[in-house]
C-alpha positions as CSV (number, residue, x, y, z in Angstrom):
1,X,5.0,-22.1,-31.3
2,X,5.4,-21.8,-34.8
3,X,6.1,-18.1,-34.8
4,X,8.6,-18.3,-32.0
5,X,10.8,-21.4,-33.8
6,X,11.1,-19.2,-36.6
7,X,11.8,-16.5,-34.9
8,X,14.8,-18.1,-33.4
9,X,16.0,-19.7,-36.7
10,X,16.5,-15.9,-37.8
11,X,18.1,-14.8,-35.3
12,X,20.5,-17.1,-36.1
13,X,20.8,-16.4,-39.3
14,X,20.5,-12.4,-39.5
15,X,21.7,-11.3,-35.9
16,X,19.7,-8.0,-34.7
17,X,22.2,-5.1,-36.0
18,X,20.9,-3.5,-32.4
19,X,22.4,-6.5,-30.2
20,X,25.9,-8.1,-30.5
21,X,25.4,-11.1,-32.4
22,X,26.6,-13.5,-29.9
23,X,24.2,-12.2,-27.6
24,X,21.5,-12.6,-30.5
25,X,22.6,-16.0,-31.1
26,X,22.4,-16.8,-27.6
27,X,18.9,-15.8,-27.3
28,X,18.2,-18.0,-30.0
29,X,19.9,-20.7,-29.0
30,X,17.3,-20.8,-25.8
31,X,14.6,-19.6,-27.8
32,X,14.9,-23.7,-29.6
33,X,16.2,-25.9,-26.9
34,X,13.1,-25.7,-25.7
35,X,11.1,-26.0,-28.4
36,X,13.0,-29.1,-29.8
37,X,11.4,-30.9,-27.2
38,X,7.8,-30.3,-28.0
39,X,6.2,-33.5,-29.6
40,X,5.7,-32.5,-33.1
41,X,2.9,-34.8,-33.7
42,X,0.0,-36.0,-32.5
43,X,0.6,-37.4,-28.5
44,X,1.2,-41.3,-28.4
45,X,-1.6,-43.5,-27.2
46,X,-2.1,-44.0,-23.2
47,X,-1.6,-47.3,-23.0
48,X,-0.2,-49.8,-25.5
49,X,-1.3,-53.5,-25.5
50,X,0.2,-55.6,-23.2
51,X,2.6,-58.6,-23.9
52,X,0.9,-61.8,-22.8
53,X,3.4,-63.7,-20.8
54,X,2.3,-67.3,-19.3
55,X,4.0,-67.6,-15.8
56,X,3.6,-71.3,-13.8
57,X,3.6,-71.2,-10.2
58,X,4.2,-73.8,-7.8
59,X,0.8,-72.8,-5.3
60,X,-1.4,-70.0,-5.4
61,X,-0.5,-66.7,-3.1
62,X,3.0,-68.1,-1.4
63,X,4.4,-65.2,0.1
64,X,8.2,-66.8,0.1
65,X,7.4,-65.2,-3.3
66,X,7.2,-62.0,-1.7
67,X,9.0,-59.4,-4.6
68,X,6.6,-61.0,-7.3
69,X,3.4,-60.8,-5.6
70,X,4.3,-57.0,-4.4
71,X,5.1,-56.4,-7.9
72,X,1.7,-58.0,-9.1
73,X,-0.1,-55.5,-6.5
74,X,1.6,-52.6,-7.0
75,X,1.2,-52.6,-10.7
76,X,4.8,-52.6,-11.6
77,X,4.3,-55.5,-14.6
78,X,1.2,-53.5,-15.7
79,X,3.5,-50.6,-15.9
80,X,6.2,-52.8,-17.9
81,X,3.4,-53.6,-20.6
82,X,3.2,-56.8,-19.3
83,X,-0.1,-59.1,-18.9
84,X,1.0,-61.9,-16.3
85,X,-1.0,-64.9,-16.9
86,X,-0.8,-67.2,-14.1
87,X,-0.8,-71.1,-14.1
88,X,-0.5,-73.0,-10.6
89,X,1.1,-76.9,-10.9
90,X,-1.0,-79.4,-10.1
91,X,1.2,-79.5,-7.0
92,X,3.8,-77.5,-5.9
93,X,6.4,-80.5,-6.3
94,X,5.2,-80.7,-9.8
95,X,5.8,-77.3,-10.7
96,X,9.1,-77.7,-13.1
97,X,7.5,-81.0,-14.8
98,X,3.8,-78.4,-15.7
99,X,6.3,-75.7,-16.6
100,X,7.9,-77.6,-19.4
101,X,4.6,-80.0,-20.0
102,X,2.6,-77.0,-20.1
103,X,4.6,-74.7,-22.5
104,X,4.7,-71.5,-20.5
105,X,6.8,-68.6,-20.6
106,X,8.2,-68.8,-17.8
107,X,7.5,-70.3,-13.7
108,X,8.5,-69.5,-10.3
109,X,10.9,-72.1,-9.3
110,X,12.3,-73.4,-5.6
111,X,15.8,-74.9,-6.1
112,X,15.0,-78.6,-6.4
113,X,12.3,-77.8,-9.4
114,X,15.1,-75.5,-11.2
115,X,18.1,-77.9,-9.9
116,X,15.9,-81.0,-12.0
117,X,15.6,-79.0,-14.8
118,X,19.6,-77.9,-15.4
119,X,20.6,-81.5,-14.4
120,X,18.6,-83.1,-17.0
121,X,19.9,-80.2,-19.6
122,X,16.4,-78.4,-20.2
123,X,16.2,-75.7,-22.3
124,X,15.7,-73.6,-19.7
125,X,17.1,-70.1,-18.6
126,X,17.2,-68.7,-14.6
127,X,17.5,-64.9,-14.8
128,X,15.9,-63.4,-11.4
129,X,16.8,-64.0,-8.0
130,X,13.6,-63.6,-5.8
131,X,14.8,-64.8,-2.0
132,X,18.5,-64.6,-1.1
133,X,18.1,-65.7,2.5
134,X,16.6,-68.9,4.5
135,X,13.0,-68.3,4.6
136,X,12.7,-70.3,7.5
137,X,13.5,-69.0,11.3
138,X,13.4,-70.4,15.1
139,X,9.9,-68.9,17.1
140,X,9.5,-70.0,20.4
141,X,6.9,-69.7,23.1
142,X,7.5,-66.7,25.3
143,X,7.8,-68.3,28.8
144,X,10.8,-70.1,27.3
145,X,12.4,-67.2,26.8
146,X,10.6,-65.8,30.3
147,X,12.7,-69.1,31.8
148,X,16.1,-67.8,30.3
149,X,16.3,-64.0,31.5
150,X,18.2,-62.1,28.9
151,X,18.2,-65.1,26.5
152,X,17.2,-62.9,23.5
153,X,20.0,-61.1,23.3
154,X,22.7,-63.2,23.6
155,X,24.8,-64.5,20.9
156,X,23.4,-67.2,18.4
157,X,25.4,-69.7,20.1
158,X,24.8,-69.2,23.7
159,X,21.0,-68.8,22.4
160,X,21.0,-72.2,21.4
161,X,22.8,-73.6,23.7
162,X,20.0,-72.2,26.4
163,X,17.7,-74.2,24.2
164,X,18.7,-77.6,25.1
165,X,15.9,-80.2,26.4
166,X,13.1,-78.1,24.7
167,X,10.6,-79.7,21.9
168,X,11.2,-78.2,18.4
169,X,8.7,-78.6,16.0
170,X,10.0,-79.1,12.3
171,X,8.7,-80.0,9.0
172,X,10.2,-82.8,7.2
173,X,11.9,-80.9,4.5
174,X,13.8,-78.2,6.6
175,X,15.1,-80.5,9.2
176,X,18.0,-80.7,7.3
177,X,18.7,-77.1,7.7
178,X,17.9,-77.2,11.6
179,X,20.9,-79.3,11.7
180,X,22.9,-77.5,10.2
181,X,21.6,-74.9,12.0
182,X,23.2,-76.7,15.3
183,X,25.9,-77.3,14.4
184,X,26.9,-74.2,12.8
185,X,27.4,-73.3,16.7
186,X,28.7,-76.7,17.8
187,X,25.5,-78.3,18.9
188,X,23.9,-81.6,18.2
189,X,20.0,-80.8,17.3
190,X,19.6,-84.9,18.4
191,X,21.6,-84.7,21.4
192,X,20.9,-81.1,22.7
193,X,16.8,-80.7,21.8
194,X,14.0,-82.8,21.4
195,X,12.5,-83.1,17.4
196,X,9.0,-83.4,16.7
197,X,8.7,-84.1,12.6
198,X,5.2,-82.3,11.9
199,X,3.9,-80.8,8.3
200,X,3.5,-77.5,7.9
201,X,-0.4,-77.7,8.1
202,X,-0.5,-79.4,12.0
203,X,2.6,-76.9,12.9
204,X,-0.3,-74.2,14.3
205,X,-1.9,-76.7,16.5
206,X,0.5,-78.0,17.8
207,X,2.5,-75.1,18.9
208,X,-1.0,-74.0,20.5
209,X,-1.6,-76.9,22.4
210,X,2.0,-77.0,23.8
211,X,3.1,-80.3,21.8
212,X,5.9,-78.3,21.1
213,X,8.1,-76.0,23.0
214,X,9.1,-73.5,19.5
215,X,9.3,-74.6,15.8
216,X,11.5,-73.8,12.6
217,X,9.0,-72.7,10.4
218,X,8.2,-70.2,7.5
219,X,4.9,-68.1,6.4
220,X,2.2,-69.0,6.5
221,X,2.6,-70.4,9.5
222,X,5.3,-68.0,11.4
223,X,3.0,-65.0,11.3
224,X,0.1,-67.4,12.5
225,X,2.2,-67.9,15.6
226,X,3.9,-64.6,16.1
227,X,0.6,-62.9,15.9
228,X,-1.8,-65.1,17.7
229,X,0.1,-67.4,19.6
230,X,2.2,-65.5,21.5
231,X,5.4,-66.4,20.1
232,X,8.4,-65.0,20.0
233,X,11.2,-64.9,17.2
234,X,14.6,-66.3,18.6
235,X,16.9,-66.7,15.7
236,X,16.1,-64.9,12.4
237,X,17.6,-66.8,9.2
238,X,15.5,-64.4,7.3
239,X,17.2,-61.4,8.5
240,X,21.0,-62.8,7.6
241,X,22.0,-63.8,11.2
242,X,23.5,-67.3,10.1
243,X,26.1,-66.7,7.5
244,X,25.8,-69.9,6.2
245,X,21.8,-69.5,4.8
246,X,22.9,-65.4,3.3
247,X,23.5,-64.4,-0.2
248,X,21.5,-67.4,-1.8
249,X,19.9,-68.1,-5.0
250,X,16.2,-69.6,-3.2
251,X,13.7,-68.9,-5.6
252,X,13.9,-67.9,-8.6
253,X,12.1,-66.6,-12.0
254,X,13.1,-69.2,-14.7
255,X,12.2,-68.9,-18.4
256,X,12.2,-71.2,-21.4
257,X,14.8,-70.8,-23.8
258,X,12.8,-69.9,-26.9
259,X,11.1,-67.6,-25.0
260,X,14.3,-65.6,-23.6
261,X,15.6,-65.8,-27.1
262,X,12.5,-64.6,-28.8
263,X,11.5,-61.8,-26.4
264,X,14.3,-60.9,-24.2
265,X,12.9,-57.3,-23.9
266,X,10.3,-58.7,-21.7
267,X,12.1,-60.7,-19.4
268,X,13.8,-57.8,-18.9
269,X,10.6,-55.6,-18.2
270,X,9.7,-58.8,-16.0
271,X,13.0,-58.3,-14.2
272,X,12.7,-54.4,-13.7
273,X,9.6,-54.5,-12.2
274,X,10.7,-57.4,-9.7
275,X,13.9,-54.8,-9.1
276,X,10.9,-52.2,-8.3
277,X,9.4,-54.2,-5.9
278,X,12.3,-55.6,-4.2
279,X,13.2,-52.0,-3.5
280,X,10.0,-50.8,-2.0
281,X,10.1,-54.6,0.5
282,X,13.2,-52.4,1.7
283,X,12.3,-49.0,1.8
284,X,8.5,-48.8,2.9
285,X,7.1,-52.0,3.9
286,X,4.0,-49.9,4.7
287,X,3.2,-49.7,1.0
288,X,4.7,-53.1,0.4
289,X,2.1,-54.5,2.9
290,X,-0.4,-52.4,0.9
291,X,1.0,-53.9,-2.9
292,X,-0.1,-57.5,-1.4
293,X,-3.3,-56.3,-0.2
294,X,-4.2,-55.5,-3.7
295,X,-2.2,-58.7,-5.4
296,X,-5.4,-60.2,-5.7
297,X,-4.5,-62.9,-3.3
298,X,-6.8,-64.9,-0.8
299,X,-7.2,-65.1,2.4
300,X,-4.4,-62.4,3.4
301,X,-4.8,-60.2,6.7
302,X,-3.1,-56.5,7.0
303,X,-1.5,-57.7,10.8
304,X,-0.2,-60.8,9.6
305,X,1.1,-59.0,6.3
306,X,2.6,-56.8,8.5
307,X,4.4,-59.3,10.7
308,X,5.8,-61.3,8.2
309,X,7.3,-58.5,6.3
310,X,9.4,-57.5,9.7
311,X,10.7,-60.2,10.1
312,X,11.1,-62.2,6.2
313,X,11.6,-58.5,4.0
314,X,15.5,-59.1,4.1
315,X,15.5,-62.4,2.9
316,X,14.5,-60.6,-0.6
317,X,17.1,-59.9,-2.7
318,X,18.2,-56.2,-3.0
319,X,18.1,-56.9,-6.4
320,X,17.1,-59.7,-8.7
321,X,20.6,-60.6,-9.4
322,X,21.9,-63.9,-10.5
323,X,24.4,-65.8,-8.2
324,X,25.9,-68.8,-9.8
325,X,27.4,-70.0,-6.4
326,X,24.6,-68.8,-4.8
327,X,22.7,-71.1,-7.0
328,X,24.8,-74.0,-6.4
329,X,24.5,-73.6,-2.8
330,X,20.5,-73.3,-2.5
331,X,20.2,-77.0,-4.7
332,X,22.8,-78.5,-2.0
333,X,20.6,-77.1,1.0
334,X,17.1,-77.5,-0.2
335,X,17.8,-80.5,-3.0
336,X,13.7,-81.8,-1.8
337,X,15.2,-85.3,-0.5
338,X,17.2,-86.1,-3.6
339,X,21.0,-84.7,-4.3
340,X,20.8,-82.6,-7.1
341,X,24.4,-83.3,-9.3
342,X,25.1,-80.3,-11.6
343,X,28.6,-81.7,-12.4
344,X,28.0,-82.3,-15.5
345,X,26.9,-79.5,-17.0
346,X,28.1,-75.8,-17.6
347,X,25.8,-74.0,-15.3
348,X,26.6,-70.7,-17.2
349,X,24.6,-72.6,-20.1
350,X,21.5,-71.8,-17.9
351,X,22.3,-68.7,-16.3
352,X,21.5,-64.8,-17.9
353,X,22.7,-62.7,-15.9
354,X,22.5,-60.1,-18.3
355,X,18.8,-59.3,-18.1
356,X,19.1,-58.3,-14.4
357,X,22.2,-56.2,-15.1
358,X,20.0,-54.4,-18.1
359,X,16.6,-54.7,-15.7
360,X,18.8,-52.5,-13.0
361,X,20.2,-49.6,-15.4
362,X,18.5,-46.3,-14.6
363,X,15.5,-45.3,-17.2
364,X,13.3,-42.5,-17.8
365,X,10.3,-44.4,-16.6
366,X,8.0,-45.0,-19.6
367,X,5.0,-44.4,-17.9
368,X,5.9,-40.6,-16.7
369,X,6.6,-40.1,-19.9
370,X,3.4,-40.9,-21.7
371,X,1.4,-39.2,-18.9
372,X,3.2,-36.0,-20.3
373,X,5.8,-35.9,-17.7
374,X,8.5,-34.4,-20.5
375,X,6.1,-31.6,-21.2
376,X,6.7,-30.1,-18.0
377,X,11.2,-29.9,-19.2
378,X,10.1,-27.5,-22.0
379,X,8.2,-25.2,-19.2
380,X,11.3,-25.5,-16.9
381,X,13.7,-24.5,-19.6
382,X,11.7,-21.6,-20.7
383,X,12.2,-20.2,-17.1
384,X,15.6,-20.6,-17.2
385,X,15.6,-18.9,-20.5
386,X,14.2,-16.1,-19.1
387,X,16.9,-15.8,-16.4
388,X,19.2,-15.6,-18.5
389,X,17.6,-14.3,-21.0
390,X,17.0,-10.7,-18.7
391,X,21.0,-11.8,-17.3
392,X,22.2,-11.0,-21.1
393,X,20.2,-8.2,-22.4
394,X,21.0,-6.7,-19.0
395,X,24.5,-6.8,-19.5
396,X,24.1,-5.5,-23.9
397,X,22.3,-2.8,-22.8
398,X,25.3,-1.4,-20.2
399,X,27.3,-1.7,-23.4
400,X,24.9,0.1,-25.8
401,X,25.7,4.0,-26.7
């Protein structure tokens, strides 16, 4: 290679007297393109060491937190040079007091734990967007919808409206939203259906034993259902059919400020990789399905996987964005039983934006590129060299006595 480089600094410099000198300067020219973009030193290590970062979670393996645990299993914070060390609350309505007790880096946060934490002016950061629409959708048993030919396909209103005198089951903290839910459509959920308040953990039962005629629920227990209880989906919050519970700011990746001023690099890694992963949810929930599989995760069957990614993969976040009204409005509608005032403080104090706008700029990925991925441009270049190369001494030699 040696040879060659010199070879084309000459011809720069002393231009064959038996070729036209632009053409000998040309031939040069792609003689060291090429060969500028050898590594002229040793090759750089496989892998470098990771940068710990200490990450709180509400609950172990809760797919509403779908882009982070399909980033986790795909490898996509590996591939950042990241080490994710996770912490779990003590409880999941603890999380945002262990995040701050605790020290980590950052946490996984619902709106009420991230809501507290503005409110009482924490030094605290949000700069991901992991769920943009309601988790939460309307299943039903399917001689209900047997009952109501055609019911399926009609419009939200006129679905609901078929509803009235059935038994919904509902968890205490949603039944907010089932309201609302109502009377987005001009319905009274008191009036028009019967309300069964159940936790999450009885929802199963009861929808097997026909205490209930359809519930408002979200994973784990909607797949349960769909899967093995024959039920059906009716209205799909997940999927952006009711405006009112699209382009929200659900959960979200929160980090401390020290940290995000320390190591801002990394929460941008962070950020890129969640990007990754929120585009593969959308584009191949085959290997999405597959990313969860291998996030380490208890407990987690390929069907139900499966299920719950058709019906909750468009409540992720195209990207991981940051939507200051979309904020606002996810603390009014899931505030955890308490109203969340954020009056008083200037949210964009606690907002940065700019490490999802960096996180989404197109990169040479860095892991291509230590595998050797840019030694395969010099090969690729040399053939084009040749081509025109043969193109130019082709068209000196016509001219040549």
């Amino acid at each position: 290679m040696t040879i060659i480089r010199r070879l084309g600094v000459h011809l720069v410099a002393h231009p064959m007297t038996t070729m036209h000198p632009l053409v000998a300067r040309v031939l040069a020219a792609l003689l060291l393109i090429p060969l500028s973009l050898l590594p002229s030193g040793p090759a750089p290590a496989a892998e470098a060491a990771r940068v710990p970062v200490r990450v709180m979670l509400p609950e172990m393996g809760n797919l509403q937190f779908l882009s982070f645990w399909v980033a986790r299993g795909a490898g996509y914070f590996a591939e950042e040079g990241l080490d994710m060390r996770l912490f779990v609350a003590p409880s999941p309505g603890a999380v945002a007091e262990a995040f701050i007790a605790e020290g980590t880096d950052v946490a996984l946060l619902p709106p009420p734990g991230y809501g507290q934490l503005i409110e009482r002016q924490q030094p605290v950061v949000v700069f991901a967007n992991l769920l943009t629409n309601h988790p939460v959708n309307l299943i039903v048993h399917r001689d209900v919808v047997a009952a109501r030919p055609g019911v399926a396909s009609l419009p939200l209103a006129e679905r609901l409206r078929r509803l009235q005198g059935i038994r919904i089951g509902v968890a205490p903290g949603p039944l907010r939203n089932l309201q609302m839910l109502f009377a987005s459509v001009g319905l009274n959920v008191n009036r028009d259906v019967e309300v069964v308040t159940l936790p999450g953990e009885e929802q199963n039962d009861a929808f097997g034993a026909r205490r209930v005629d359809a519930f408002y629920t979200h994973t784990p227990y909607l797949e349960q259902a769909l899967v093995r209880q024959g039920a059906q989906l009716l209205v799909n919050q997940s999927g952006g059919e009711v405006a009112e519970f699209t382009r929200l700011q659900i959960h979200s990746v929160v980090a401390t400020r020290t940290f995000a001023a320390a190591q801002p690099g990394t929460l941008v890694a962070m950020a890129r990789a969640i990007h990754r992963a929120q585009l593969l949810l959308h584009a191949d929930q085959k290997r999405a399905a597959d990313a969860l599989l291998g996030a380490g995760l208890p407990h987690l069957e390929r069907p139900l996987i499966e299920t719950l990614l058709a019906v909750s993969a468009r409540s992720v976040p195209m990207t991981p964005e940051v939507l200051p009204d979309g904020l606002r409005r996810a603390v009014t509608l899931f505030g955890g039983g308490r109203a969340t005032d954020l009056s008083a403080v200037n949210l964009g104090d606690y907002l940065a934006p700019e490490i999802a706008r960096e996180a989404m700029v197109p990169r040479v990925r860095t892991r291509w590129t230590a595998m050797g991925g840019w030694s395969v441009l010099p090969l690729v270049l040399l053939a084009a060299s040749g081509v025109a190369l043969s193109v130019i001494l082709g068209a000196a030699a016509r001219r040549l006595p």
